[in-house]
C-alpha positions in Angstrom: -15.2 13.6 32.7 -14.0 13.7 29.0 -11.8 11.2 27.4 -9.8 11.6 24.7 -6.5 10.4 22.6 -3.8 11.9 24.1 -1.8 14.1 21.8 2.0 15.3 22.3 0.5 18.8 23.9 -0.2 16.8 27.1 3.2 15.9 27.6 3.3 18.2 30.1 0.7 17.2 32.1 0.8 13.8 31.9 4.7 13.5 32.3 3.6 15.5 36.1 1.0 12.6 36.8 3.1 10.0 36.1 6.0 11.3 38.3 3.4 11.8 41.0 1.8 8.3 40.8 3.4 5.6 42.9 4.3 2.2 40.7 4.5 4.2 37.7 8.5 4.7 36.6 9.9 7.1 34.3 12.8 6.1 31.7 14.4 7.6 28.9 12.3 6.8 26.6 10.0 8.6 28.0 11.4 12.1 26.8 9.1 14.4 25.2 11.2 13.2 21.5 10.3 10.0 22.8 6.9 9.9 23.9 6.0 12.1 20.3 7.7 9.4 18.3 5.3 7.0 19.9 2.4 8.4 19.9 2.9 9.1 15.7 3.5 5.6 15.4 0.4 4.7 17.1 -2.2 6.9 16.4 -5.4 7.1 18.5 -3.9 3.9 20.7 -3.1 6.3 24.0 -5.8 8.1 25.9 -6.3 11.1 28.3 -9.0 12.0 31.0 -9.5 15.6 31.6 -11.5 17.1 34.8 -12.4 20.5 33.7 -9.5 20.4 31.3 -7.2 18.9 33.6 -5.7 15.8 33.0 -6.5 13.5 35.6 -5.4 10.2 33.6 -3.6 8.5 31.0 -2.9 5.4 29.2 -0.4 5.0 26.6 -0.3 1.7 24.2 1.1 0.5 20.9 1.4 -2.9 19.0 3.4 -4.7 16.8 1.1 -6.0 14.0 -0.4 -9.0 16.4 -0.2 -7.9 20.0 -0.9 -4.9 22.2 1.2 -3.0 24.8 0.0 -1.1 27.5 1.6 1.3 29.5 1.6 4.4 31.9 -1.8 3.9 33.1 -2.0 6.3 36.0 -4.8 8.4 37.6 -4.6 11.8 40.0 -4.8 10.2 43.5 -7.7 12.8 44.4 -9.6 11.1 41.5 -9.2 7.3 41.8 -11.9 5.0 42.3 -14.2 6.6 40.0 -13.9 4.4 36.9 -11.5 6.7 35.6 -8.7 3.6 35.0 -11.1 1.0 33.5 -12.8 3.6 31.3 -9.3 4.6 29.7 -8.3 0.8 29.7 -11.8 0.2 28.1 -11.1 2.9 25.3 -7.7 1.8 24.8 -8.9 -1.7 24.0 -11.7 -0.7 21.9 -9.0 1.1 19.9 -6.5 -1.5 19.4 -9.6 -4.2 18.5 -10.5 -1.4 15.4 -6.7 -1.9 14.4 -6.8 -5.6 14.5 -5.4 -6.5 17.9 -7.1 -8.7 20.2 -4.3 -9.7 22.5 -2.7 -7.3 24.8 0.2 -7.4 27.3 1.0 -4.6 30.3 3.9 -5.1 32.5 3.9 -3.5 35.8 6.5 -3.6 38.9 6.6 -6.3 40.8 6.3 -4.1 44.0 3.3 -2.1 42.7 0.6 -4.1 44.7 -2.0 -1.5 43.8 -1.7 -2.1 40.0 -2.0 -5.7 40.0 -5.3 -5.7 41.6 -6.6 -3.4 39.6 -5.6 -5.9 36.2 -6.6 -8.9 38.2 -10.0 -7.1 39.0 -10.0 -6.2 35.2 -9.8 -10.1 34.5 -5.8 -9.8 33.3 -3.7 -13.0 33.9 -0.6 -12.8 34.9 1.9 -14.8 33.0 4.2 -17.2 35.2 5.5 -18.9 31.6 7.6 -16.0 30.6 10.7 -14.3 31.5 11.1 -10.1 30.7 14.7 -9.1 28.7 15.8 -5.8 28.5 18.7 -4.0 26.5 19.2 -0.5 25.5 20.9 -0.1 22.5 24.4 2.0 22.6 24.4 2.1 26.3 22.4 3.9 29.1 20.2 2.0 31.2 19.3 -1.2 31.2 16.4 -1.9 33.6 
Protein backbone atom coordinates (compact mmCIF):
# COMPACT_ATOMS: atom_id res chain seq x y z
CA UNK A 1 0.00 0.00 0.00
CA UNK A 2 1.33 3.59 -0.70
CA UNK A 3 0.04 6.67 0.86
CA UNK A 4 0.32 9.84 -0.33
CA UNK A 5 -1.29 13.65 -0.35
CA UNK A 6 -3.84 13.59 -2.53
CA UNK A 7 -3.53 16.04 -5.45
CA UNK A 8 -6.38 17.48 -7.72
CA UNK A 9 -5.47 14.51 -10.53
CA UNK A 10 -7.31 12.10 -8.21
CA UNK A 11 -10.36 13.78 -8.49
CA UNK A 12 -11.42 11.30 -10.59
CA UNK A 13 -10.91 8.44 -8.61
CA UNK A 14 -11.65 9.53 -5.45
CA UNK A 15 -14.95 11.39 -6.49
CA UNK A 16 -15.92 7.36 -7.80
CA UNK A 17 -15.06 5.99 -4.18
CA UNK A 18 -16.82 8.34 -2.48
CA UNK A 19 -20.04 7.88 -4.47
CA UNK A 20 -19.53 4.18 -4.02
CA UNK A 21 -19.07 4.29 -0.19
CA UNK A 22 -22.21 4.13 1.91
CA UNK A 23 -22.29 7.18 4.71
CA UNK A 24 -20.19 9.23 2.66
CA UNK A 25 -22.45 12.14 0.79
CA UNK A 26 -21.57 14.28 -2.02
CA UNK A 27 -22.46 18.21 -2.18
CA UNK A 28 -21.64 20.91 -4.28
CA UNK A 29 -18.87 21.79 -2.91
CA UNK A 30 -17.48 18.99 -3.81
CA UNK A 31 -17.02 19.88 -7.60
CA UNK A 32 -13.81 19.39 -9.12
CA UNK A 33 -13.49 23.69 -8.83
CA UNK A 34 -14.26 22.96 -5.42
CA UNK A 35 -12.37 20.21 -4.23
CA UNK A 36 -8.96 22.04 -6.18
CA UNK A 37 -9.77 25.25 -4.24
CA UNK A 38 -9.43 23.17 -1.17
CA UNK A 39 -6.94 21.24 -1.50
CA UNK A 40 -4.62 24.66 -2.58
CA UNK A 41 -5.68 26.05 0.58
CA UNK A 42 -4.54 23.24 2.47
CA UNK A 43 -1.57 21.80 1.20
CA UNK A 44 -0.40 18.27 2.23
CA UNK A 45 -3.58 18.11 4.84
CA UNK A 46 -5.65 15.38 2.48
CA UNK A 47 -4.30 11.98 1.79
CA UNK A 48 -4.71 9.02 -0.81
CA UNK A 49 -4.01 5.17 -0.65
CA UNK A 50 -3.14 3.58 -3.86
CA UNK A 51 -3.27 -0.41 -4.39
CA UNK A 52 -1.12 -0.84 -7.43
CA UNK A 53 -1.89 2.65 -8.38
CA UNK A 54 -5.36 2.44 -7.62
CA UNK A 55 -6.91 4.52 -5.15
CA UNK A 56 -8.35 2.53 -2.66
CA UNK A 57 -8.78 5.57 0.05
CA UNK A 58 -8.95 9.05 0.92
CA UNK A 59 -9.18 11.62 3.55
CA UNK A 60 -9.58 15.16 2.96
CA UNK A 61 -8.92 17.89 5.89
CA UNK A 62 -8.35 21.52 6.39
CA UNK A 63 -8.21 24.08 9.45
CA UNK A 64 -8.83 27.30 10.38
CA UNK A 65 -5.71 28.57 12.18
CA UNK A 66 -6.70 26.53 15.63
CA UNK A 67 -8.82 23.53 14.69
CA UNK A 68 -8.91 20.71 12.24
CA UNK A 69 -11.55 19.34 9.89
CA UNK A 70 -11.84 16.03 8.61
CA UNK A 71 -13.72 14.83 5.91
CA UNK A 72 -14.50 12.17 3.12
CA UNK A 73 -12.75 9.43 4.78
CA UNK A 74 -13.78 6.46 2.73
CA UNK A 75 -12.06 3.10 1.76
CA UNK A 76 -12.86 0.53 -1.39
CA UNK A 77 -15.20 -2.00 0.35
CA UNK A 78 -12.93 -4.89 -1.13
CA UNK A 79 -10.13 -3.24 0.98
CA UNK A 80 -11.49 -2.40 4.46
CA UNK A 81 -10.25 -3.75 7.48
CA UNK A 82 -6.74 -3.59 6.65
CA UNK A 83 -5.64 -0.43 8.41
CA UNK A 84 -6.13 1.44 5.46
CA UNK A 85 -8.61 4.15 7.44
CA UNK A 86 -6.47 4.62 10.56
CA UNK A 87 -3.25 4.85 8.56
CA UNK A 88 -4.76 7.80 6.36
CA UNK A 89 -6.39 9.23 9.70
CA UNK A 90 -2.91 8.71 11.24
CA UNK A 91 -1.09 10.74 8.37
CA UNK A 92 -3.69 13.25 8.24
CA UNK A 93 -3.09 13.99 11.93
CA UNK A 94 0.59 13.91 11.78
CA UNK A 95 0.12 16.59 9.16
CA UNK A 96 -2.06 19.01 10.67
CA UNK A 97 0.21 18.61 14.27
CA UNK A 98 3.37 19.89 11.74
CA UNK A 99 0.98 22.96 10.94
CA UNK A 100 0.12 23.67 14.44
CA UNK A 101 -3.23 21.95 15.03
CA UNK A 102 -3.81 19.78 17.78
CA UNK A 103 -7.55 19.65 17.90
CA UNK A 104 -9.55 18.17 15.21
CA UNK A 105 -13.35 17.82 14.54
CA UNK A 106 -15.06 15.23 11.71
CA UNK A 107 -18.80 15.20 11.33
CA UNK A 108 -20.36 12.16 9.99
CA UNK A 109 -24.29 11.20 9.38
CA UNK A 110 -26.12 10.36 12.00
CA UNK A 111 -27.31 7.13 10.21
CA UNK A 112 -23.76 6.09 9.24
CA UNK A 113 -23.43 3.45 12.13
CA UNK A 114 -20.22 2.10 10.50
CA UNK A 115 -18.32 5.41 10.74
CA UNK A 116 -18.96 6.09 14.18
CA UNK A 117 -17.36 2.95 15.38
CA UNK A 118 -14.65 3.30 13.54
CA UNK A 119 -13.92 7.11 15.39
CA UNK A 120 -15.13 5.69 18.68
CA UNK A 121 -12.51 2.72 18.10
CA UNK A 122 -10.02 5.61 17.09
CA UNK A 123 -10.66 7.17 20.65
CA UNK A 124 -12.96 10.34 19.04
CA UNK A 125 -15.66 11.71 21.41
CA UNK A 126 -18.57 12.55 20.20
CA UNK A 127 -19.82 15.94 21.15
CA UNK A 128 -23.48 16.09 22.83
CA UNK A 129 -22.72 20.06 23.85
CA UNK A 130 -22.95 21.32 20.33
CA UNK A 131 -25.47 21.98 17.74
CA UNK A 132 -24.31 21.84 13.66
CA UNK A 133 -25.67 25.22 11.37
CA UNK A 134 -25.59 25.17 7.88
CA UNK A 135 -26.20 28.02 5.18
CA UNK A 136 -25.19 28.22 1.61
CA UNK A 137 -24.59 31.49 0.58
CA UNK A 138 -26.78 32.82 -2.56
CA UNK A 139 -28.98 29.92 -2.43
CA UNK A 140 -28.73 26.15 -3.33
CA UNK A 141 -28.79 23.60 -0.73
CA UNK A 142 -28.86 23.91 2.59
CA UNK A 143 -28.28 20.54 4.29
Amino acid sequence: MQYRPMAIEDYNAAIQLWQDTAGVRLRDADSREGIARYLERNPGLSWVALDDGRIVGTIMAGHDGKRGYIQHLAVAEDHRRQGIASRLVANCLEALQQAGIIKSHVMILRTNALGEAFWHRLGWQRRSDVELFSFINGGGENV
